[in-house]
Structure formats: C-alpha cells, structure tokens
C-alpha positions in Angstrom: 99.1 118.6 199.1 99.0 115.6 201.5 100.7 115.4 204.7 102.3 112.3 206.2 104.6 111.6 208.8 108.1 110.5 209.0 107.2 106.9 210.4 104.2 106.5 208.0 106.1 107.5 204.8 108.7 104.8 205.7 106.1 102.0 206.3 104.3 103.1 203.3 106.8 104.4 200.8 105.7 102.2 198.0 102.1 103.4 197.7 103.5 106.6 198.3 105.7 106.5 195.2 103.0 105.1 193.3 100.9 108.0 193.8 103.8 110.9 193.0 104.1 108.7 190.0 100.2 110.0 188.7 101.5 113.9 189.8 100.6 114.0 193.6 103.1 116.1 196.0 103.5 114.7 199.4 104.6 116.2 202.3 106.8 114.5 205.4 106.6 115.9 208.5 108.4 114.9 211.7 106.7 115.7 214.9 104.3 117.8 212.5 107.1 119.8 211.0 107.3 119.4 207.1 111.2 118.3 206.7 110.3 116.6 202.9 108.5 116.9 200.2 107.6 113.7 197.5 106.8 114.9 194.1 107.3 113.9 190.5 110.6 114.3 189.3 111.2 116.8 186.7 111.4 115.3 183.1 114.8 115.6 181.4 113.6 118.1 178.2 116.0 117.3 175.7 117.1 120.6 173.7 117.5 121.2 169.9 121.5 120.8 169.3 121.1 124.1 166.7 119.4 126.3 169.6 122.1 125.6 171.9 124.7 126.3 168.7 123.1 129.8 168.0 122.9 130.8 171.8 127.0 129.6 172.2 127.9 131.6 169.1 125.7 134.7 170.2 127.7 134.1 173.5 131.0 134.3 171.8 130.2 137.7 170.0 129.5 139.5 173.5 132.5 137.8 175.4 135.6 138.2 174.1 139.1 136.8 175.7 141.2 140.2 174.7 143.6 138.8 173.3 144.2 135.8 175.8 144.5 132.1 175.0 143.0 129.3 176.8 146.5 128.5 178.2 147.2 131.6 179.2 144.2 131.9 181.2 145.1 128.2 182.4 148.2 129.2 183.7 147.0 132.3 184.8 144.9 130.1 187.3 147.8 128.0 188.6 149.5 130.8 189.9 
C-alpha cells in the first residue's frame, strides 16, 4: 500500500481516485502518521429476496413475542 501525505493527496486527489478506481489502497499521513486510508468502495451485493424470506421466517420460529403485540411492546417503550 502507498503512502502520501495530507498536502499531496489534496493537490493530487484526482489521480489518486483514478488509481483506487483499478483496486489500489492508499494511505494519508500527516506529519508521517497514517490518519486515512483511499481504497475501493465496497460493491453493494444485492441479495436473493427468497434467502432473506427463509432466514426472517427461521428467525420468527426461534423468537417468539410471548404473547405480546407490537403495540403493547410500543407502549411498553413510551413509558
């Protein structure tokens, strides 16, 4: 991983960016002390709608609300 400093990263932010954009990880120092670090962002990974169904209903069938409504437990928070 590179190592630039505060005052450089400023002057040169766009080539900077360009370079994170092909995977490269950047650190900013001040005063040689790494206080930032540039990398790729992390893609958003989009999830299957029926994985996230199955893993909310298996949920559900280990948490239970005893008996309790939503607007008892509501209520039970305004107090």
């Amino acid at each position: 991983m590179e190592t630039v400093g505060a005052y450089e990263a400023k002057t040169h932010l766009p080539k900077l960016i360009k370079r994170v954009m092909k995977g490269q990880r950047i650190t900013i120092t001040k005063h040689g002390v790494p206080v930032a670090v540039l990398g790729p962002a992390d893609s958003l990974k989009k999830t299957d709608p029926k994985i996230i169904i199955t893993e909310l209903r298996n949920f559900r069938k280990k948490h239970s609300l005893n008996g309790l409504t939503i607007r008892e437990l509501i209520e039970e928070g305004r107090r």
